[in-house]
PyMOL commands that place a pseudoatom at each C-alpha (Angstrom):
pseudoatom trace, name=CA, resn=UNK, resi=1, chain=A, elem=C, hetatm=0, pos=[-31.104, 43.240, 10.670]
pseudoatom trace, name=CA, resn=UNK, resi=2, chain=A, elem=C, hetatm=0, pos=[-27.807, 41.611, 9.475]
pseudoatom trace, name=CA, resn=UNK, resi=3, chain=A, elem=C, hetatm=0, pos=[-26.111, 39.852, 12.363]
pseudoatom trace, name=CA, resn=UNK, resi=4, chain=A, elem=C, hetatm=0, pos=[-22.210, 41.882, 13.132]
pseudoatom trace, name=CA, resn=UNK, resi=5, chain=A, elem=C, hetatm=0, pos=[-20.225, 39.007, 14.221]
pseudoatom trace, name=CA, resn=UNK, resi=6, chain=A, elem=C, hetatm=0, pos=[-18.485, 36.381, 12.729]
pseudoatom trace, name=CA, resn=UNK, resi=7, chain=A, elem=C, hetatm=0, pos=[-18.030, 32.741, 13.287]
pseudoatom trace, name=CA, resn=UNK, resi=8, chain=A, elem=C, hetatm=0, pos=[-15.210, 30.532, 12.363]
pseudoatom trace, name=CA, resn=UNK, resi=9, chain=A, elem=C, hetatm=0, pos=[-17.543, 28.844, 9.539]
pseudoatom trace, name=CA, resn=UNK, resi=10, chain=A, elem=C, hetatm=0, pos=[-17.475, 32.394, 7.587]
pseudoatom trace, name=CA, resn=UNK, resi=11, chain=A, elem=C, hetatm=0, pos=[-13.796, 32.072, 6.566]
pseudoatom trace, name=CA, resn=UNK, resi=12, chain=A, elem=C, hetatm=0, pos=[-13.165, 33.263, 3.316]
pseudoatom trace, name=CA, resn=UNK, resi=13, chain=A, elem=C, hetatm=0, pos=[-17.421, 33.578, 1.921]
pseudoatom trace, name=CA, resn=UNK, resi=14, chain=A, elem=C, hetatm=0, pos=[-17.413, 29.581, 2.459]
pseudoatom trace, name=CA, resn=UNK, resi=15, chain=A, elem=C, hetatm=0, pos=[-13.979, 28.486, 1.296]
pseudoatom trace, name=CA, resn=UNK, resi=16, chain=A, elem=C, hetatm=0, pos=[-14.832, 25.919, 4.819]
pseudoatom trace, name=CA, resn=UNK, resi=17, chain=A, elem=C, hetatm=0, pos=[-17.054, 24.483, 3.166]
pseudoatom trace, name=CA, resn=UNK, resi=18, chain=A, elem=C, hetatm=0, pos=[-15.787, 23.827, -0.237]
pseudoatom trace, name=CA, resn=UNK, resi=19, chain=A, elem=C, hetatm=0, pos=[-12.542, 22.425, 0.989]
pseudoatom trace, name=CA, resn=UNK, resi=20, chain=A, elem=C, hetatm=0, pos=[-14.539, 19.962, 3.365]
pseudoatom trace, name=CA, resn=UNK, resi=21, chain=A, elem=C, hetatm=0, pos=[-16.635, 19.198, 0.288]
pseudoatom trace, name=CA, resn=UNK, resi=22, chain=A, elem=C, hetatm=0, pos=[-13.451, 18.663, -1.994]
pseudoatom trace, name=CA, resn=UNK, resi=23, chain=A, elem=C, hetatm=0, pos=[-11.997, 16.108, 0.803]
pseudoatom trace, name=CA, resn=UNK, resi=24, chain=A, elem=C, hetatm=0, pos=[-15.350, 14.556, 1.358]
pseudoatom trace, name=CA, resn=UNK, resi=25, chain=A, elem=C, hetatm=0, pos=[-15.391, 13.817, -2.476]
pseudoatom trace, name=CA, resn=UNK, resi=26, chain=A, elem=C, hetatm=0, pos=[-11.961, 12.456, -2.583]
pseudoatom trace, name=CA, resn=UNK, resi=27, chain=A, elem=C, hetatm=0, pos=[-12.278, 10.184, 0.227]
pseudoatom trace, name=CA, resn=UNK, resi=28, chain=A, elem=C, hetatm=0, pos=[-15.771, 8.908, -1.435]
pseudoatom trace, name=CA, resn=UNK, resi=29, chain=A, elem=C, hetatm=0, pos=[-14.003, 8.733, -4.688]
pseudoatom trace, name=CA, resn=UNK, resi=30, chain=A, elem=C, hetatm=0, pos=[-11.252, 7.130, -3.025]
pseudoatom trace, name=CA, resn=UNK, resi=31, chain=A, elem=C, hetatm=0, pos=[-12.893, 4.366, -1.541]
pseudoatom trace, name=CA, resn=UNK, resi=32, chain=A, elem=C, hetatm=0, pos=[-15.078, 3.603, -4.430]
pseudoatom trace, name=CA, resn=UNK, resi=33, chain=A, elem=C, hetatm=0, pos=[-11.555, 3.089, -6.432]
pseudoatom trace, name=CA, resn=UNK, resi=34, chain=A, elem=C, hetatm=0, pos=[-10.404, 1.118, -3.772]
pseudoatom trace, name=CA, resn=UNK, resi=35, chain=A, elem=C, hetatm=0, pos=[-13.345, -1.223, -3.768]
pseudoatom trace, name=CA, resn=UNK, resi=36, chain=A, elem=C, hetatm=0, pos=[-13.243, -2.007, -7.491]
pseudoatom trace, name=CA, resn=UNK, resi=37, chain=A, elem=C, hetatm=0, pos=[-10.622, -3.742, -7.886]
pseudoatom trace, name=CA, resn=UNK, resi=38, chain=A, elem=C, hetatm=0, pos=[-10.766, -7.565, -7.933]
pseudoatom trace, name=CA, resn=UNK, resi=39, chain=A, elem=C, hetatm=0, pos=[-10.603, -8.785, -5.083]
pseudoatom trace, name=CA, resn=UNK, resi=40, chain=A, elem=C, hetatm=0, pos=[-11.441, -5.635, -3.316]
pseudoatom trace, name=CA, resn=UNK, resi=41, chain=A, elem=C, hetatm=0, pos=[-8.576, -3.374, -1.419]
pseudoatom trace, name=CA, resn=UNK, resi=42, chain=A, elem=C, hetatm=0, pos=[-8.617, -4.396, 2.115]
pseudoatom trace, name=CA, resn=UNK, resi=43, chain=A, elem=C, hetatm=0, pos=[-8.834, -0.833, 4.440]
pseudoatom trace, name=CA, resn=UNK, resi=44, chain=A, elem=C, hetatm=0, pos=[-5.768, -0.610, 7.161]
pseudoatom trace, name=CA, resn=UNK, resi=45, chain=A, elem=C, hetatm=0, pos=[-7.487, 1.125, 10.470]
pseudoatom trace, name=CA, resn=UNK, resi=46, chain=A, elem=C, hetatm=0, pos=[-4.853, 1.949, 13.142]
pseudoatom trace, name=CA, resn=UNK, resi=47, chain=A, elem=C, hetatm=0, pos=[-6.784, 2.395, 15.916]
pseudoatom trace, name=CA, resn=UNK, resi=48, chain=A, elem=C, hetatm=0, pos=[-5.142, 4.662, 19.017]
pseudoatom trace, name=CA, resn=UNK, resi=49, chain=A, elem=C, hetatm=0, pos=[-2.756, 2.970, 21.402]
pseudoatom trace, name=CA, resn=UNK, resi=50, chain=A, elem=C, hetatm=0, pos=[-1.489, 0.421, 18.876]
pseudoatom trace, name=CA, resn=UNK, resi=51, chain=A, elem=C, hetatm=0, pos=[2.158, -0.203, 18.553]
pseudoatom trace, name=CA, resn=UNK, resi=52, chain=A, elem=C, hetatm=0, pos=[3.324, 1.285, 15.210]
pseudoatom trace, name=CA, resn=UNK, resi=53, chain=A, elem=C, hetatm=0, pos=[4.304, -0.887, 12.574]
pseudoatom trace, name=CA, resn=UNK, resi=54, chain=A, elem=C, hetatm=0, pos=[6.679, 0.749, 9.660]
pseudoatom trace, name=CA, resn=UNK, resi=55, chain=A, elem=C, hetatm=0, pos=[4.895, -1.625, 7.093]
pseudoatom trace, name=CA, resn=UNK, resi=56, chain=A, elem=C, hetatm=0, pos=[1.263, -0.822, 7.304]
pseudoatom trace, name=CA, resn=UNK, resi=57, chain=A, elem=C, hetatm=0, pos=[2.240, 2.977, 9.169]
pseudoatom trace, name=CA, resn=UNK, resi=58, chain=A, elem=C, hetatm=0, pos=[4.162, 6.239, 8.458]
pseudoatom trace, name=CA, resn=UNK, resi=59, chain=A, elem=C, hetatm=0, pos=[4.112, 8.580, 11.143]
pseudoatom trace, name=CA, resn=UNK, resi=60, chain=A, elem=C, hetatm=0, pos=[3.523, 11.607, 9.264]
pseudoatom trace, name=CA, resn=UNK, resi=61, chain=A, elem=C, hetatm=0, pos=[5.118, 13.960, 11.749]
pseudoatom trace, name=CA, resn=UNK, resi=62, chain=A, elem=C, hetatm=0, pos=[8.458, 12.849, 11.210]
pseudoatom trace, name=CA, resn=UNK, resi=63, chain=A, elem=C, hetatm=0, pos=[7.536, 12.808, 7.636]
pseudoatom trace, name=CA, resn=UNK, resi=64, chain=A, elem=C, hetatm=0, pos=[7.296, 16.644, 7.957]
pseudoatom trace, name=CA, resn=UNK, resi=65, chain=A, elem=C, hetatm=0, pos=[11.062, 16.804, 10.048]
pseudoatom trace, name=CA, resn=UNK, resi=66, chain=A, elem=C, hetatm=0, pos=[12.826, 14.762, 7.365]
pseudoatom trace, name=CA, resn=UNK, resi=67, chain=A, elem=C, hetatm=0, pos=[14.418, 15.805, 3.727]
pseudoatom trace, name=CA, resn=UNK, resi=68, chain=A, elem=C, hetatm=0, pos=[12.539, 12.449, 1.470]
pseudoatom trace, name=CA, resn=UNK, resi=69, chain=A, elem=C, hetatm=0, pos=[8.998, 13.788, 2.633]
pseudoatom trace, name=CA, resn=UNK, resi=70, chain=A, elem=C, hetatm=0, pos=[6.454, 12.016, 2.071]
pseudoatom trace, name=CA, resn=UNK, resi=71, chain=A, elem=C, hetatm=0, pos=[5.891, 8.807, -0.611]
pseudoatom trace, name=CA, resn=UNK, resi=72, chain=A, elem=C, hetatm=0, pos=[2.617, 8.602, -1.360]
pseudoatom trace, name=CA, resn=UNK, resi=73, chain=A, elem=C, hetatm=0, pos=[2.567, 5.791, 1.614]
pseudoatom trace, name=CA, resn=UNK, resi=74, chain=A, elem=C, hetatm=0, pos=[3.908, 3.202, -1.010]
pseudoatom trace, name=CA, resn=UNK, resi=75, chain=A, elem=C, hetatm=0, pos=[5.622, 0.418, 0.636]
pseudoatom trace, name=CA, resn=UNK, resi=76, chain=A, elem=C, hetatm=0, pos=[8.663, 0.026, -1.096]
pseudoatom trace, name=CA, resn=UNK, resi=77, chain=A, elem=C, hetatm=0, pos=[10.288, -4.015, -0.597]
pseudoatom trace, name=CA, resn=UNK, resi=78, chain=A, elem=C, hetatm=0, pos=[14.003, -2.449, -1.272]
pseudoatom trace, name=CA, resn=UNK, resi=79, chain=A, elem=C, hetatm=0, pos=[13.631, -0.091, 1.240]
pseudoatom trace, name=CA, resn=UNK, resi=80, chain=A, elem=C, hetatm=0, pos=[16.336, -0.198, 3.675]
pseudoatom trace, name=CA, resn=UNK, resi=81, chain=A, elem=C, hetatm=0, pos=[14.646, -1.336, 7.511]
pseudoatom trace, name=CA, resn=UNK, resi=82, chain=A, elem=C, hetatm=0, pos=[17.364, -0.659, 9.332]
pseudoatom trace, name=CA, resn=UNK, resi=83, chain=A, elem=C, hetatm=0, pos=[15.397, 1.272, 12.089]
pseudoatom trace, name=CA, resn=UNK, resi=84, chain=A, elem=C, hetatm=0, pos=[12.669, -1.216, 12.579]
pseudoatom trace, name=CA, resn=UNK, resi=85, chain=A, elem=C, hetatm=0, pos=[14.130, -1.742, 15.857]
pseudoatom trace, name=CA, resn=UNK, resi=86, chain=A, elem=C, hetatm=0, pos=[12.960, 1.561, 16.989]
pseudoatom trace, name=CA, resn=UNK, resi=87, chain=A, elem=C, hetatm=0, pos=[9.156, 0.630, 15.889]
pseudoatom trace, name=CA, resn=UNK, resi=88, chain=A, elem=C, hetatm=0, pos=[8.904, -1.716, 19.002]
pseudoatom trace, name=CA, resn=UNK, resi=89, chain=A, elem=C, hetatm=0, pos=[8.390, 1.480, 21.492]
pseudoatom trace, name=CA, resn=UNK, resi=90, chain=A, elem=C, hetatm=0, pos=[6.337, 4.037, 19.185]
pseudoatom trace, name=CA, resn=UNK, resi=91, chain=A, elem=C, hetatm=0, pos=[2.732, 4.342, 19.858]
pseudoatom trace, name=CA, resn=UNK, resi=92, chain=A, elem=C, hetatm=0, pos=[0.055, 5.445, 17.417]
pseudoatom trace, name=CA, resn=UNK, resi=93, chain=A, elem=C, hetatm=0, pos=[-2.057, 8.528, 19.270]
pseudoatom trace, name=CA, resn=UNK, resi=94, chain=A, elem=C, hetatm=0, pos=[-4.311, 9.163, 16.424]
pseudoatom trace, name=CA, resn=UNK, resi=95, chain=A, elem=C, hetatm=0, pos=[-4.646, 7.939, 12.877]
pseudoatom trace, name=CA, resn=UNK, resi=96, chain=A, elem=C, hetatm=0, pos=[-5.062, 10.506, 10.138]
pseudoatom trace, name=CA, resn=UNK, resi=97, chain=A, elem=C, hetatm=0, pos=[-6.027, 8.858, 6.923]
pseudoatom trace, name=CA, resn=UNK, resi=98, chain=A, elem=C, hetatm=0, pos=[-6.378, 5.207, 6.455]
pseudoatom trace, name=CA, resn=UNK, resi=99, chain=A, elem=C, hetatm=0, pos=[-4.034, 2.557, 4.455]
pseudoatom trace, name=CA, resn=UNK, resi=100, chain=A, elem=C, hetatm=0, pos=[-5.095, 0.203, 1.911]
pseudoatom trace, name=CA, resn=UNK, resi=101, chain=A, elem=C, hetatm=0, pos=[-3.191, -3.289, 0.773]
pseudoatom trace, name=CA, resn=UNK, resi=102, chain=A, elem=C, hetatm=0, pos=[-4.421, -3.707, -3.060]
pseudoatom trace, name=CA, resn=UNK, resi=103, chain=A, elem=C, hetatm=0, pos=[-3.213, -7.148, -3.990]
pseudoatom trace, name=CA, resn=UNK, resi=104, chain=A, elem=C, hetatm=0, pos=[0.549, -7.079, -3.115]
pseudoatom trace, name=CA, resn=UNK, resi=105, chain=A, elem=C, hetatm=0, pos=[1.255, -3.147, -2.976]
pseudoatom trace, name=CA, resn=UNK, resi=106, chain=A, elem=C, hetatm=0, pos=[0.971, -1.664, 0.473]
pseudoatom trace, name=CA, resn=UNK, resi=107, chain=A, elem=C, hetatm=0, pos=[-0.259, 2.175, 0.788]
pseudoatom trace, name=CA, resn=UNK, resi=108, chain=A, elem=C, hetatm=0, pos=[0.815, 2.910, 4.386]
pseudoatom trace, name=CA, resn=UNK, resi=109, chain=A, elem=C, hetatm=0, pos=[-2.032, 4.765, 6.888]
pseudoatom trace, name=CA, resn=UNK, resi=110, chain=A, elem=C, hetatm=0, pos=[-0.888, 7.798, 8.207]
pseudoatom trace, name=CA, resn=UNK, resi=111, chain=A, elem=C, hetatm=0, pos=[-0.953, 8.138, 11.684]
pseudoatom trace, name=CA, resn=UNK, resi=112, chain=A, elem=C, hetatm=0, pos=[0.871, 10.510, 14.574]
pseudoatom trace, name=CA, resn=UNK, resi=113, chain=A, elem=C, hetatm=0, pos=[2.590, 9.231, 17.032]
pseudoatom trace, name=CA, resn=UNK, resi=114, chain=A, elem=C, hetatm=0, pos=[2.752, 9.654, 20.777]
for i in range(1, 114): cmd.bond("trace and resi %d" % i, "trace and resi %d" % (i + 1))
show_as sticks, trace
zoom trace
């Protein structure tokens, strides 16, 4: 007797779970790259309630309200800071993907902000 309903985990015959094994791969992938280089990447966790930090952060929600879009997370030294005032009352509510400093290149974490 098949079974008539459905569940959200039958979306699209599986396509849930090959796009959750696609991400799991990159992330793995990901952090073995990031751990071969000499000396090893160091991983940037925001955890929630910190105060942002435009360095190490990029609050990927104004990321999607803005023109530039999004960087890759790539600090860039010749940026222009001019609103790092405004840093000093953001809070982070939830961190979506980590950052990683690899020698002297920053790739920002992406986080949300509350």
């Amino acid at each position: 007797m098949q079974q008539q309903g459905h569940t959200i985990f039958d979306v699209a015959d599986g396509a849930l779970d090959k796009g959750f094994m696609r991400m799991a791969k990159s992330a793995w992938l990901l952090l073995n790259l990031a751990f071969s280089f000499e000396p090893p990447a160091q991983l940037v966790r925001v955890p929630a309630g910190s105060a942002f930090d435009g360095d190490y952060m990029e609050d990927l929600m104004m990321m999607l309200q803005t023109e530039e879009g999004y960087n890759g997370g790539v600090h860039d030294e010749h940026r222009d800071h001019d609103d790092d005032d405004d840093d000093d009352d953001m809070v982070v509510g939830f961190m979506c993907f980590p950052g990683f400093t690899v020698r002297d290149t920053i790739i920002k974490a992406g986080v949300c902000l509350i």
